[in-house]
PyMOL Python script that loads the backbone (N, CA, C, O; Angstrom):
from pymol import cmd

cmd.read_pdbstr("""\
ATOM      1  N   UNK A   1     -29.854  -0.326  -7.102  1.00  0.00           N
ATOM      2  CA  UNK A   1     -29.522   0.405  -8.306  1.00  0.00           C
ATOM      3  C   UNK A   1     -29.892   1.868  -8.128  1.00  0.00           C
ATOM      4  O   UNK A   1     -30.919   2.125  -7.499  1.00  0.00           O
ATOM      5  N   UNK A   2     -29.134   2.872  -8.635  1.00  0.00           N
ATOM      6  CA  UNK A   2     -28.898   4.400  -8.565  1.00  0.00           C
ATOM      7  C   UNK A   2     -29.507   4.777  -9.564  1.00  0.00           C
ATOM      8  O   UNK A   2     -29.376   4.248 -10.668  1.00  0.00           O
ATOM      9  N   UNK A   3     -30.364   5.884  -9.280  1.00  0.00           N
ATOM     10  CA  UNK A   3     -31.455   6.645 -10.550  1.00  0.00           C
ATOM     11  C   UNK A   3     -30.239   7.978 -10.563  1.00  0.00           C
ATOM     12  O   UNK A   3     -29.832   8.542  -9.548  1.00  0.00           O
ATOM     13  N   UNK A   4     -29.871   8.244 -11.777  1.00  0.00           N
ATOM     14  CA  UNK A   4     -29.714   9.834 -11.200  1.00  0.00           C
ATOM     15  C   UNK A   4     -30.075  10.863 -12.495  1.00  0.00           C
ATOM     16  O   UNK A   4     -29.866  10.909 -13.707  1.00  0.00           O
ATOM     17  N   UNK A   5     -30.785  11.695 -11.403  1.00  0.00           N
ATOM     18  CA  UNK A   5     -31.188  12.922 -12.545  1.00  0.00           C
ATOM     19  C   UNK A   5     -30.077  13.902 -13.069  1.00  0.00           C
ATOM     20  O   UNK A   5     -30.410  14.529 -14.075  1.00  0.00           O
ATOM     21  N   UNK A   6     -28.618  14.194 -12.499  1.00  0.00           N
ATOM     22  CA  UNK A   6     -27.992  15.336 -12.516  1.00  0.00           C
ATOM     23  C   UNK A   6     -26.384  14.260 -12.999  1.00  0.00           C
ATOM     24  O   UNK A   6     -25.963  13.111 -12.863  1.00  0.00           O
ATOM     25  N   UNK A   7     -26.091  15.196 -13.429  1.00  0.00           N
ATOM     26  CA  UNK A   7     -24.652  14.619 -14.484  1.00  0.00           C
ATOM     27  C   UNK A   7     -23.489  14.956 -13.363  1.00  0.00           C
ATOM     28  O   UNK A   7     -22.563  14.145 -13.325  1.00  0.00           O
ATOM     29  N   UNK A   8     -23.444  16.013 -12.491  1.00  0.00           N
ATOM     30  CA  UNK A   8     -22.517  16.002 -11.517  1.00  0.00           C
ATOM     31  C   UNK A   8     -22.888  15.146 -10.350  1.00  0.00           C
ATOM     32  O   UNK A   8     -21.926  14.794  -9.667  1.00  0.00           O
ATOM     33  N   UNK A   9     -24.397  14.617  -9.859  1.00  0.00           N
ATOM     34  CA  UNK A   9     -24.072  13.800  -8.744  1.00  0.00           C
ATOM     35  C   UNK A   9     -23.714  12.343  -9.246  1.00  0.00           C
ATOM     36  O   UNK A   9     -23.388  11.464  -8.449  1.00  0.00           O
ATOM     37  N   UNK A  10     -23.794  12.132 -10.626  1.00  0.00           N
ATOM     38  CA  UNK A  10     -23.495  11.043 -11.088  1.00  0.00           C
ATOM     39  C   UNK A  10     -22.031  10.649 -11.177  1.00  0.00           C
ATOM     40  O   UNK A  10     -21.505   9.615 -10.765  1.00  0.00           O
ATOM     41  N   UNK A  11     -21.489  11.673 -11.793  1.00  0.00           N
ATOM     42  CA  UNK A  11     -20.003  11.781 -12.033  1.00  0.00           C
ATOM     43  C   UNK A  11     -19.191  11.379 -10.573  1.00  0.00           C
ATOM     44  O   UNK A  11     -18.135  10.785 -10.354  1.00  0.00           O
ATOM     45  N   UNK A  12     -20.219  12.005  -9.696  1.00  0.00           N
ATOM     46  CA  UNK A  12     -19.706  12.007  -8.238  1.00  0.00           C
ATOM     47  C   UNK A  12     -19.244  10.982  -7.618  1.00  0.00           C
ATOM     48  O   UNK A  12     -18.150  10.876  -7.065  1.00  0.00           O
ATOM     49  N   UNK A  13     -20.687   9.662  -7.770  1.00  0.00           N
ATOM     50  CA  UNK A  13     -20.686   8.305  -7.530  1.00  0.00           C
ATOM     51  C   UNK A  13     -19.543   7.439  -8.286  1.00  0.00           C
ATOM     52  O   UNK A  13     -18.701   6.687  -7.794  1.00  0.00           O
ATOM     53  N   UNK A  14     -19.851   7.886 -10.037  1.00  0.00           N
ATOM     54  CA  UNK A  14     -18.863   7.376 -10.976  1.00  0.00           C
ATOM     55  C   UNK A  14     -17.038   6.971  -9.885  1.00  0.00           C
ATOM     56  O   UNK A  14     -16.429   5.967  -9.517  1.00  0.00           O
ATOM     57  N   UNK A  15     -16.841   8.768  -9.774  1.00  0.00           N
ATOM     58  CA  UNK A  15     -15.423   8.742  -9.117  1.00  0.00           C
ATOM     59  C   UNK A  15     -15.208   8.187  -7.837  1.00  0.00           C
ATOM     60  O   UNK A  15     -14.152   7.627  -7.541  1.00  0.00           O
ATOM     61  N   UNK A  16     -16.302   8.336  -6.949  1.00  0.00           N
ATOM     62  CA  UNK A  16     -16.380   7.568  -5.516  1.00  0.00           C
ATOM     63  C   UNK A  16     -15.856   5.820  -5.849  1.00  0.00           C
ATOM     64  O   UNK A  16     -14.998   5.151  -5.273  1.00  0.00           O
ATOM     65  N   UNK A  17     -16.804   5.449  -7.058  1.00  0.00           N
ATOM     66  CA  UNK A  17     -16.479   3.749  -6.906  1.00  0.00           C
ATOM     67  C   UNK A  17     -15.063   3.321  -7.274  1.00  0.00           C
ATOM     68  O   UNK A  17     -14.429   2.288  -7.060  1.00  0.00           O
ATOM     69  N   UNK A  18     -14.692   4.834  -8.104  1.00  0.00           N
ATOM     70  CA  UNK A  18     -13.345   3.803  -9.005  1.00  0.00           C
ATOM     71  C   UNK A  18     -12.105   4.413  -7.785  1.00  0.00           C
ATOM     72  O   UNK A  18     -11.068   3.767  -7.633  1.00  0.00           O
ATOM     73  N   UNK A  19     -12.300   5.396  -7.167  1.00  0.00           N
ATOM     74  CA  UNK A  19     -11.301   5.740  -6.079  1.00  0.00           C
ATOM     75  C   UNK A  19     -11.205   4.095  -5.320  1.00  0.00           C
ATOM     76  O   UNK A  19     -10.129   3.517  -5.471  1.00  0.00           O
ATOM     77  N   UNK A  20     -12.179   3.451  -4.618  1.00  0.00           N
ATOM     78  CA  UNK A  20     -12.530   2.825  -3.852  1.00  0.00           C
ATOM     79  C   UNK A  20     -12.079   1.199  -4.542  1.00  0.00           C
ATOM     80  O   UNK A  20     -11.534   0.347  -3.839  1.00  0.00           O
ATOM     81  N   UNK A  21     -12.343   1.021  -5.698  1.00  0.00           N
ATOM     82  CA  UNK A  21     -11.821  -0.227  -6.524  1.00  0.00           C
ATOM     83  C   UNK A  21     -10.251  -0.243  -6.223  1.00  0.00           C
ATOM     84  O   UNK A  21      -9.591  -1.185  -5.786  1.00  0.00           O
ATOM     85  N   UNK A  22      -9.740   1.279  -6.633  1.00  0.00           N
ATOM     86  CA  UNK A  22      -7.914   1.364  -6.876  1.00  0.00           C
ATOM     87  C   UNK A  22      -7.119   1.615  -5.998  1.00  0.00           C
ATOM     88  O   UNK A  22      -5.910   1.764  -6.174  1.00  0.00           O
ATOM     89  N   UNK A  23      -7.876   1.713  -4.645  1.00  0.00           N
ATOM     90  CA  UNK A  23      -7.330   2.318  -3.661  1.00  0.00           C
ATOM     91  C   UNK A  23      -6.407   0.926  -2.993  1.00  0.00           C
ATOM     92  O   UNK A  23      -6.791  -0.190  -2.642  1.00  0.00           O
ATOM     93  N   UNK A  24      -5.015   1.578  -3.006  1.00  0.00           N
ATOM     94  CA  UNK A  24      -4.344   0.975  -2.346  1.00  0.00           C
ATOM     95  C   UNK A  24      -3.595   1.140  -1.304  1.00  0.00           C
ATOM     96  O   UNK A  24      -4.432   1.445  -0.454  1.00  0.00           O
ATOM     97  N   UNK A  25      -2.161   1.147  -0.573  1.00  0.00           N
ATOM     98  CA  UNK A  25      -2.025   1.264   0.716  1.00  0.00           C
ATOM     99  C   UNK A  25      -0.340   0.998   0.391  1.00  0.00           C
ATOM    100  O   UNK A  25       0.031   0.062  -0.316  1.00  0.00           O
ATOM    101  N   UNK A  26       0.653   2.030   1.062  1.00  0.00           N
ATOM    102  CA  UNK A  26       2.029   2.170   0.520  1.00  0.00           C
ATOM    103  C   UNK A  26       2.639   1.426   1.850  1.00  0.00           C
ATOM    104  O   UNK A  26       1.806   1.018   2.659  1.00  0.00           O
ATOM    105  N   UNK A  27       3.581   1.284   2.046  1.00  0.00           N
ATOM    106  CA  UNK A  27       4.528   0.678   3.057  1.00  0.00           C
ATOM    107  C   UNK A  27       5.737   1.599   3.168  1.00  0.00           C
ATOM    108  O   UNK A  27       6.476   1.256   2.245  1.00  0.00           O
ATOM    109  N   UNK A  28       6.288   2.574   3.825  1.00  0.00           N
ATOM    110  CA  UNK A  28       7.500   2.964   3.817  1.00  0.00           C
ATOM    111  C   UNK A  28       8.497   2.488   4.913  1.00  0.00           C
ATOM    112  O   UNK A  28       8.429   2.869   6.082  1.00  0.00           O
ATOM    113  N   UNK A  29       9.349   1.695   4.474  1.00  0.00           N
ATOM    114  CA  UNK A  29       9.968   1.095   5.783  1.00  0.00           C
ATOM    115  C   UNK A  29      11.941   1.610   5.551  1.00  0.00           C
ATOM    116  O   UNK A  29      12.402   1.999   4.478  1.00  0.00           O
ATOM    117  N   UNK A  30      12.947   1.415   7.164  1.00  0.00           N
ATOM    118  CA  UNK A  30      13.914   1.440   6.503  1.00  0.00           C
ATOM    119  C   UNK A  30      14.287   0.277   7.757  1.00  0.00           C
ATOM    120  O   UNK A  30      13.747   0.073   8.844  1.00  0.00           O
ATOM    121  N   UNK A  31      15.326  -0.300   7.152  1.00  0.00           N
ATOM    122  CA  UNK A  31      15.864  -1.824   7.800  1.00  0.00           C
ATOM    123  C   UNK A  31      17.227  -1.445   8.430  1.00  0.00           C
ATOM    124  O   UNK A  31      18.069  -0.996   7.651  1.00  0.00           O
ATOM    125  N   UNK A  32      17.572  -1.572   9.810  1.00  0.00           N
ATOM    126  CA  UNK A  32      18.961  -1.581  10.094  1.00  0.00           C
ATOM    127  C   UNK A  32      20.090  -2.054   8.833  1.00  0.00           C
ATOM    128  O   UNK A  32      19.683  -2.806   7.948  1.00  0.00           O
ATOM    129  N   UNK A  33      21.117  -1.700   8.826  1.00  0.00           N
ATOM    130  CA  UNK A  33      22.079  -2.046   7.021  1.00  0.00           C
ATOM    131  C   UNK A  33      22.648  -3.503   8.066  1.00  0.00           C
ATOM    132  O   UNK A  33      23.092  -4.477   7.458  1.00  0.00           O
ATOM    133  N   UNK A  34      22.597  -3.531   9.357  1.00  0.00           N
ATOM    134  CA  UNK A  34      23.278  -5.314   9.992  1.00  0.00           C
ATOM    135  C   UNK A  34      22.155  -6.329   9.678  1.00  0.00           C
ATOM    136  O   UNK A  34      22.412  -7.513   9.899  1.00  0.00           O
ATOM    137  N   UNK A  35      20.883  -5.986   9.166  1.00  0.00           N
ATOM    138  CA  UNK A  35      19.749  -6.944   8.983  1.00  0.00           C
ATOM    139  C   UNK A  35      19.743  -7.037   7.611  1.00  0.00           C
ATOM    140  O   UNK A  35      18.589  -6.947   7.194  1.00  0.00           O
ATOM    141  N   UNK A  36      20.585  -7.186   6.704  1.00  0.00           N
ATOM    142  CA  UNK A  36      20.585  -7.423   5.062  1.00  0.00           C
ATOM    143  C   UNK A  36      20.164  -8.735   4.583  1.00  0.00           C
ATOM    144  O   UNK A  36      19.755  -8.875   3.430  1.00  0.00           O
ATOM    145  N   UNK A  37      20.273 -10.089   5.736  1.00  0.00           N
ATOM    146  CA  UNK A  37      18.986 -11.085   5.478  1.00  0.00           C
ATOM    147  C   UNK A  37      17.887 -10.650   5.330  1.00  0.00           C
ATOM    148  O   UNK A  37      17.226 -10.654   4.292  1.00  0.00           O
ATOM    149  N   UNK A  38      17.527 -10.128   6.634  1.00  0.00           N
ATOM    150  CA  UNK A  38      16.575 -10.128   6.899  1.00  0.00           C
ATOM    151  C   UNK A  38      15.803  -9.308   5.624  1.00  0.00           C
ATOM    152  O   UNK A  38      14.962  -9.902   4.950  1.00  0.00           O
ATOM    153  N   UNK A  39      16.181  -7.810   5.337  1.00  0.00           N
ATOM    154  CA  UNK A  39      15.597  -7.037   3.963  1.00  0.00           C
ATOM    155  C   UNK A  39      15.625  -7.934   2.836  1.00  0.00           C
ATOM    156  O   UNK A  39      14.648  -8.005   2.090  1.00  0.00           O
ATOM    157  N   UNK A  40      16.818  -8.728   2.620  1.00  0.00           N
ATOM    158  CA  UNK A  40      16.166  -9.789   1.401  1.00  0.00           C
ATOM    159  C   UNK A  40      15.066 -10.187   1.116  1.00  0.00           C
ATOM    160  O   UNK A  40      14.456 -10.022   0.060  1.00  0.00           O
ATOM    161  N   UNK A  41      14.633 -10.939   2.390  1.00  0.00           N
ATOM    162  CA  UNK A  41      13.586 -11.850   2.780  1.00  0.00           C
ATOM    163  C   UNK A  41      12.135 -11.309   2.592  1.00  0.00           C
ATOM    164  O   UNK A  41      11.085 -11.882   2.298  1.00  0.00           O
ATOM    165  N   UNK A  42      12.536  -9.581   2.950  1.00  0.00           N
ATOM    166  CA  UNK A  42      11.493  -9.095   3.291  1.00  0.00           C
ATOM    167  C   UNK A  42      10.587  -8.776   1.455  1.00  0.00           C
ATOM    168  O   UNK A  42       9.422  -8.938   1.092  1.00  0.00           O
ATOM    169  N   UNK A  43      12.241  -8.121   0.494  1.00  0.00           N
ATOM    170  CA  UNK A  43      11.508  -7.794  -0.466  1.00  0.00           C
ATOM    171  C   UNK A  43      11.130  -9.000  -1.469  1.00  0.00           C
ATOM    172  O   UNK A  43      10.258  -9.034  -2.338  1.00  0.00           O
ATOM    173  N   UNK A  44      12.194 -10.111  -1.017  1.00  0.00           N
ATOM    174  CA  UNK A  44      11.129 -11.513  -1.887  1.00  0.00           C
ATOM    175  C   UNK A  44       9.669 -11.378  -1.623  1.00  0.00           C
ATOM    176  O   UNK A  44       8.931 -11.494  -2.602  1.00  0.00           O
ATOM    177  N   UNK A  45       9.101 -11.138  -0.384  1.00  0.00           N
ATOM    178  CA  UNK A  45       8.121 -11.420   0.278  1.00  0.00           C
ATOM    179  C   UNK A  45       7.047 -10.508  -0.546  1.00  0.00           C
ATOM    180  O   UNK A  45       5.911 -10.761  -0.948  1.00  0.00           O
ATOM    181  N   UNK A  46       7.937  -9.248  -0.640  1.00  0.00           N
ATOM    182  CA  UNK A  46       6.881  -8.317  -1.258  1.00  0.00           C
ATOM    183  C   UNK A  46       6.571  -8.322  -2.636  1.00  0.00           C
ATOM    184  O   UNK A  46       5.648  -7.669  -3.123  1.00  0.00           O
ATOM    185  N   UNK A  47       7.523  -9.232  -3.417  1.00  0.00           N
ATOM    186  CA  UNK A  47       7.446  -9.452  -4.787  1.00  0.00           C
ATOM    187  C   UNK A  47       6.587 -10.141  -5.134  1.00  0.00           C
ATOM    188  O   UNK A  47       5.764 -10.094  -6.049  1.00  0.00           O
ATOM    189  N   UNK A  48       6.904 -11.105  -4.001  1.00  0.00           N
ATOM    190  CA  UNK A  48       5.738 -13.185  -4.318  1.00  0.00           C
ATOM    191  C   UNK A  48       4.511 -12.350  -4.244  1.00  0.00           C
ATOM    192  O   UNK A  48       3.825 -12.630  -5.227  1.00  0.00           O
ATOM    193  N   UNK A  49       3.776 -11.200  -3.309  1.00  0.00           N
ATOM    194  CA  UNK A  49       2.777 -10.481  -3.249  1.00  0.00           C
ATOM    195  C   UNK A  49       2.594  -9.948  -4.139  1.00  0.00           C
ATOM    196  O   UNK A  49       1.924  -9.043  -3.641  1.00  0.00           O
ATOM    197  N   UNK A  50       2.631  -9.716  -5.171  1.00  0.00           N
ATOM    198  CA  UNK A  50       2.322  -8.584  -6.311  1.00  0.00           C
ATOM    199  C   UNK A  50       3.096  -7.608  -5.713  1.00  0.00           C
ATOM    200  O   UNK A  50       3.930  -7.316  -6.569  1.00  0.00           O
ATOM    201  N   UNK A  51       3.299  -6.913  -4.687  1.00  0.00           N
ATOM    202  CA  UNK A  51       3.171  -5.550  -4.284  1.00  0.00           C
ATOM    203  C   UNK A  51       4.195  -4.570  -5.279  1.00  0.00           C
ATOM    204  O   UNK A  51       5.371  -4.935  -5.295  1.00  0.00           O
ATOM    205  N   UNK A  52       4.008  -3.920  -5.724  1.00  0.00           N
ATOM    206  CA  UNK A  52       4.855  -2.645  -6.585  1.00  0.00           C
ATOM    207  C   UNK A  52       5.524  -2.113  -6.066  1.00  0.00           C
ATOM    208  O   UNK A  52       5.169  -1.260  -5.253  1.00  0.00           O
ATOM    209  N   UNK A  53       7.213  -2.490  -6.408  1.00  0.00           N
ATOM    210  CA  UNK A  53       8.342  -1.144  -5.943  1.00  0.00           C
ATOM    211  C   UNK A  53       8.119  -0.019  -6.525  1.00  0.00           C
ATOM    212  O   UNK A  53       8.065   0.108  -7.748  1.00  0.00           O
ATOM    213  N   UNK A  54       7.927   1.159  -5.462  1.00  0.00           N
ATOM    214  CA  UNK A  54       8.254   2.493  -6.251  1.00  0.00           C
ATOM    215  C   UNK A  54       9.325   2.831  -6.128  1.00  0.00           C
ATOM    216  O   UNK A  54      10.021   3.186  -7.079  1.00  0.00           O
ATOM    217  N   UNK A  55       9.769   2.796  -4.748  1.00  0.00           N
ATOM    218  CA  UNK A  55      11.724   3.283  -4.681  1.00  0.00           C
ATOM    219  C   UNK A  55      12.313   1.869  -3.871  1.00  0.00           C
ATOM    220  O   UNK A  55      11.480   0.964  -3.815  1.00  0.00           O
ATOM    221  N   UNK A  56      13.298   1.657  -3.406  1.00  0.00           N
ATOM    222  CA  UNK A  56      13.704   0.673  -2.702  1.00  0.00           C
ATOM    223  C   UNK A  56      13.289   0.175  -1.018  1.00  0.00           C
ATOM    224  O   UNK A  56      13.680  -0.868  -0.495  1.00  0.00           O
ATOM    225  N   UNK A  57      12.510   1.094  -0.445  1.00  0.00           N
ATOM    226  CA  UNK A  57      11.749   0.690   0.428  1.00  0.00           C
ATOM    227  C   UNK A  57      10.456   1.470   0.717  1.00  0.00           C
ATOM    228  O   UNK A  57      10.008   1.938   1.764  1.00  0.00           O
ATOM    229  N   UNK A  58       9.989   1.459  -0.579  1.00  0.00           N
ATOM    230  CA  UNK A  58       8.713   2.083  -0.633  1.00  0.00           C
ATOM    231  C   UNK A  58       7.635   1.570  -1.817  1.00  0.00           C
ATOM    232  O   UNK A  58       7.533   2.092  -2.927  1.00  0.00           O
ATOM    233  N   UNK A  59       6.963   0.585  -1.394  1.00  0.00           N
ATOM    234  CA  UNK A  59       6.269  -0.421  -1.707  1.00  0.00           C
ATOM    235  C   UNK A  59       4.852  -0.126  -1.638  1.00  0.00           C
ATOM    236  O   UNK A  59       4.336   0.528  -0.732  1.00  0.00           O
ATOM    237  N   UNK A  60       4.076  -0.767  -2.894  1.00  0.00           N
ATOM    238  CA  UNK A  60       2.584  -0.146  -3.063  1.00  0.00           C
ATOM    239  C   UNK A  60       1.938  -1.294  -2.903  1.00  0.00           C
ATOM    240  O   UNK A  60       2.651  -2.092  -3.511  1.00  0.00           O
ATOM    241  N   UNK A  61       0.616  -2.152  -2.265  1.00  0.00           N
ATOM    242  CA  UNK A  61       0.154  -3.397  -2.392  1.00  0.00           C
ATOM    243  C   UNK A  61      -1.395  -2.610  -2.015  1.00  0.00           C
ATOM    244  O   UNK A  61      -1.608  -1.471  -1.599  1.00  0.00           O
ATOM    245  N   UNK A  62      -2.235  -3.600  -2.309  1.00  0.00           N
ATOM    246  CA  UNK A  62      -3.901  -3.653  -1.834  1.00  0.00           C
ATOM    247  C   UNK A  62      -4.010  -4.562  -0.673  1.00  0.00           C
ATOM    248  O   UNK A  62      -4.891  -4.291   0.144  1.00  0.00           O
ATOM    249  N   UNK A  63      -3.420  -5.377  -0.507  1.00  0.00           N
ATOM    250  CA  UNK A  63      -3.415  -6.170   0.799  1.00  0.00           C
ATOM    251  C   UNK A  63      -2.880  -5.366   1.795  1.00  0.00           C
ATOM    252  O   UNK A  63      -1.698  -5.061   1.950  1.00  0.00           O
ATOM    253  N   UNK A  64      -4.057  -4.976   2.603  1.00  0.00           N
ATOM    254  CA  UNK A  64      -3.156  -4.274   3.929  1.00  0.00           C
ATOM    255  C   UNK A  64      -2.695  -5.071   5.092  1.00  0.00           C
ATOM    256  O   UNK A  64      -1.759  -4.662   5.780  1.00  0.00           O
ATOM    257  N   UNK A  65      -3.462  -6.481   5.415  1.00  0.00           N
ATOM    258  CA  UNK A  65      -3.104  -7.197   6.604  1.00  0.00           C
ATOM    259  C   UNK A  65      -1.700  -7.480   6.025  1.00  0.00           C
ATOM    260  O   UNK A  65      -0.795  -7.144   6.789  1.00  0.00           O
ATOM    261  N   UNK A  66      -1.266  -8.079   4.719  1.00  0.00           N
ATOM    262  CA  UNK A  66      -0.168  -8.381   4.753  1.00  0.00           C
ATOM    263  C   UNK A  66       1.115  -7.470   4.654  1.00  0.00           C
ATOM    264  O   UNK A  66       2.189  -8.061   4.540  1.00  0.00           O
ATOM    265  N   UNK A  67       1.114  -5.738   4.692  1.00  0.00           N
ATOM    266  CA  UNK A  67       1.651  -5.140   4.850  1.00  0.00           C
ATOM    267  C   UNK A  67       1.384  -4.489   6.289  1.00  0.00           C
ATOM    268  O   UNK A  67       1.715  -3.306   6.368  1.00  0.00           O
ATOM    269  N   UNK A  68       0.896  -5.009   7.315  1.00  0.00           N
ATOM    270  CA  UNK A  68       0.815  -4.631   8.533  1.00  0.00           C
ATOM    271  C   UNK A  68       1.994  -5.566   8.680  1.00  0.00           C
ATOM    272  O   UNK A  68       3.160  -5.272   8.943  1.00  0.00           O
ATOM    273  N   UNK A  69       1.520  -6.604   8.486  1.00  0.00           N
ATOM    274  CA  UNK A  69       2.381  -8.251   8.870  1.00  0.00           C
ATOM    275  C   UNK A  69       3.879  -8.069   8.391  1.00  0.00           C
ATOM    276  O   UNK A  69       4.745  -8.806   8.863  1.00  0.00           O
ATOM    277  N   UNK A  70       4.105  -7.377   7.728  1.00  0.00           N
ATOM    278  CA  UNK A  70       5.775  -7.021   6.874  1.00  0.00           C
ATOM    279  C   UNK A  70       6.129  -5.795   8.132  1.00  0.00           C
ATOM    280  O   UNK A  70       7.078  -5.870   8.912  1.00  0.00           O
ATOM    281  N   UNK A  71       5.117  -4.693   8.089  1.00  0.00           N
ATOM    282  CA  UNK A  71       5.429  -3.631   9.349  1.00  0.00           C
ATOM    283  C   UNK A  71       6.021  -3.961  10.281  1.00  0.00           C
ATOM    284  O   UNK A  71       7.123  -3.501  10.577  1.00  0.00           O
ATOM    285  N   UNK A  72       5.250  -5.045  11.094  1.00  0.00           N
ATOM    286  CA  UNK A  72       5.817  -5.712  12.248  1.00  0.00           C
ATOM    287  C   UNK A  72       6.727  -6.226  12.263  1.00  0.00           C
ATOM    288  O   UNK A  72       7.124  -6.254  13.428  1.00  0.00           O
ATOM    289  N   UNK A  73       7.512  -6.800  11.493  1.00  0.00           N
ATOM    290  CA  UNK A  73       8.163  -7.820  11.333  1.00  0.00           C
ATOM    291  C   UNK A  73       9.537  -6.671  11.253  1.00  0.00           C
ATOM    292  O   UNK A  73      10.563  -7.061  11.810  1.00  0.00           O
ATOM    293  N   UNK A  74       9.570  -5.499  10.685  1.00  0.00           N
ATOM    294  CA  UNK A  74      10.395  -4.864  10.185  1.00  0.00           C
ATOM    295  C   UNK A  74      10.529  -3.743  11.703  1.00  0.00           C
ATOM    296  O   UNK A  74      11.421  -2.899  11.784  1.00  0.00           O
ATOM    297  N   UNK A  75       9.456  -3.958  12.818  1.00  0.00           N
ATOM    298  CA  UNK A  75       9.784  -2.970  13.727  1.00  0.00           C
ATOM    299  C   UNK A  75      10.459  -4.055  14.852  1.00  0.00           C
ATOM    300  O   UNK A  75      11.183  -3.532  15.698  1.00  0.00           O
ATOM    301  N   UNK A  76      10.271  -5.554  14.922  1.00  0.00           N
ATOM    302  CA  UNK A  76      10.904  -6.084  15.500  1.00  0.00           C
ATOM    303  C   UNK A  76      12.071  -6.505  15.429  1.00  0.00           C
ATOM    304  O   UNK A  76      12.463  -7.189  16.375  1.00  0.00           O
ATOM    305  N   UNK A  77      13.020  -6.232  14.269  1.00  0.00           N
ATOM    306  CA  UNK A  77      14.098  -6.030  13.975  1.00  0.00           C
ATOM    307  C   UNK A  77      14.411  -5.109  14.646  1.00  0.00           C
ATOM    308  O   UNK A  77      15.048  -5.403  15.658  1.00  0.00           O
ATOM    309  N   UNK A  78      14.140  -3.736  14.415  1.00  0.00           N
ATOM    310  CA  UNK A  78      15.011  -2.799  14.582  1.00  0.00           C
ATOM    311  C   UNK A  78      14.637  -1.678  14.095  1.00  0.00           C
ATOM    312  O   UNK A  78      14.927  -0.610  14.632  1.00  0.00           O
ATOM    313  N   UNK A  79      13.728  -1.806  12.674  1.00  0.00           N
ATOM    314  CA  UNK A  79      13.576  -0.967  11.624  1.00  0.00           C
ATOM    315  C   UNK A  79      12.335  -0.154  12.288  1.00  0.00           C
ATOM    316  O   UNK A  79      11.736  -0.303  13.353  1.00  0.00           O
ATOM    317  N   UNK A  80      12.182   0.875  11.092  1.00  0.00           N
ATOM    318  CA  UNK A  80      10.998   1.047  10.954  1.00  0.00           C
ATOM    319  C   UNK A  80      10.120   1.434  10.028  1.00  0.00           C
ATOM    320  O   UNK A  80      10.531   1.593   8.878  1.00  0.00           O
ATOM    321  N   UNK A  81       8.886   1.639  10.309  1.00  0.00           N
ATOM    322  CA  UNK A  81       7.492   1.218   9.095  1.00  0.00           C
ATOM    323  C   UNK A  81       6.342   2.148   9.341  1.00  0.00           C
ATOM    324  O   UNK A  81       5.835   2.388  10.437  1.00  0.00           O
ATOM    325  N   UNK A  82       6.034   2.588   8.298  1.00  0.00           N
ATOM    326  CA  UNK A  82       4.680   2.976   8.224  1.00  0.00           C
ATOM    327  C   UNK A  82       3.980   2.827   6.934  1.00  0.00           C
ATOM    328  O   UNK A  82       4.384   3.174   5.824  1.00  0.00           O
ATOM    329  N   UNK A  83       3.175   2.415   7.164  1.00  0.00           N
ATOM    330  CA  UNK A  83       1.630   2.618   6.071  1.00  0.00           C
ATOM    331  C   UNK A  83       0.669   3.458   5.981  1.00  0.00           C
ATOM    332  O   UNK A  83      -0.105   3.866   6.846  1.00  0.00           O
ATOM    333  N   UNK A  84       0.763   3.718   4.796  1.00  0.00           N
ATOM    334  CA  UNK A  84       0.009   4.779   4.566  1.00  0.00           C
ATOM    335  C   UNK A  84      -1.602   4.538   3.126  1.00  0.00           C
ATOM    336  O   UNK A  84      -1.744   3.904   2.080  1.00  0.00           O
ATOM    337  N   UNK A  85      -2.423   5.443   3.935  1.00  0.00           N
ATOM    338  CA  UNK A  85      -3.780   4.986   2.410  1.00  0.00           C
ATOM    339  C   UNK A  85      -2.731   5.780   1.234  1.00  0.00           C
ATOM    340  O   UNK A  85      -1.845   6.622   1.383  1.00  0.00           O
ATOM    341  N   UNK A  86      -3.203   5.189   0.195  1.00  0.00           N
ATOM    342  CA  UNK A  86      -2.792   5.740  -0.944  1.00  0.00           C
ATOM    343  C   UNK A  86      -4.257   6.813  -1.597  1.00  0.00           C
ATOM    344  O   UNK A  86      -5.370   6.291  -1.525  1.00  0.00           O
ATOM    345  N   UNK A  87      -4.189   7.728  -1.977  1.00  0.00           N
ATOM    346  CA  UNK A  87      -5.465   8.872  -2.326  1.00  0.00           C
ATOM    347  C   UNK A  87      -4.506   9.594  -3.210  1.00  0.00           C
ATOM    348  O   UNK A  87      -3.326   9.916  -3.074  1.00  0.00           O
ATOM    349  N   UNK A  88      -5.601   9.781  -4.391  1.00  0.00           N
ATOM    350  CA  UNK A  88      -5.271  10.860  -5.370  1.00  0.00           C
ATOM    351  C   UNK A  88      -5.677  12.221  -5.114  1.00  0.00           C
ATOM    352  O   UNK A  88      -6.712  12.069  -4.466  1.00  0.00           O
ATOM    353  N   UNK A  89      -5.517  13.214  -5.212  1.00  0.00           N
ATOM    354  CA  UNK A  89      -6.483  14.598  -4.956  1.00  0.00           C
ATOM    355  C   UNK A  89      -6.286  15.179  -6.274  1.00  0.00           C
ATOM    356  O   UNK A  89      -7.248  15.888  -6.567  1.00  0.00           O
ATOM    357  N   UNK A  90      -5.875  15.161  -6.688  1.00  0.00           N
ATOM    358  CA  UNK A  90      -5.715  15.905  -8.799  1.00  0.00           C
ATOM    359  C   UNK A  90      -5.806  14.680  -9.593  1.00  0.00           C
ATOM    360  O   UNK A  90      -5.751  14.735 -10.822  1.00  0.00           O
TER     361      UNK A  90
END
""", "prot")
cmd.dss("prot")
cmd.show_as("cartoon", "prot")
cmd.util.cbc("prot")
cmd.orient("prot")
């Protein structure tokens, strides 16, 4: 447990934990247009996950192994993928 004497190193910790609770992890991928199974498959996959569409292949989840595991899957097609941390700065 944290003593703190000062209202800014507190605030500090405050924002450190809740960054760290919400922090999640984006997926930007794009799929060859001859693999249109395959992208089906992929965004069921990301739905059954919780994961959040923001645009059509740009997907927000907290599970990162299972958006590594979608990465791969999407560079052995053909496509490609990256993940990225998600961070606020404002």
């Amino acid at each position: 447990m944290y003593v703190f004497y000062n209202r800014k190193v507190f605030m500090s910790h405050v924002r450190q934990l809740f960054l760290v609770k919400t922090m999640g992890f984006v997926i930007v991928f794009d799929i060859p247009s001859m693999e249109r199974t395959e992208r089906r498959r992929i965004t069921r996959e990301l739905n059954r996950a919780d994961a959040q569409m923001i645009q059509d292949s740009f997907w927000k989840s907290s599970d990162l192994k299972f958006l590594i595991d979608i990465g791969m899957r999407i560079r052995k097609i053909g496509g490609s993928a990256t993940i990225l941390e998600e961070r606020f700065l404002f």
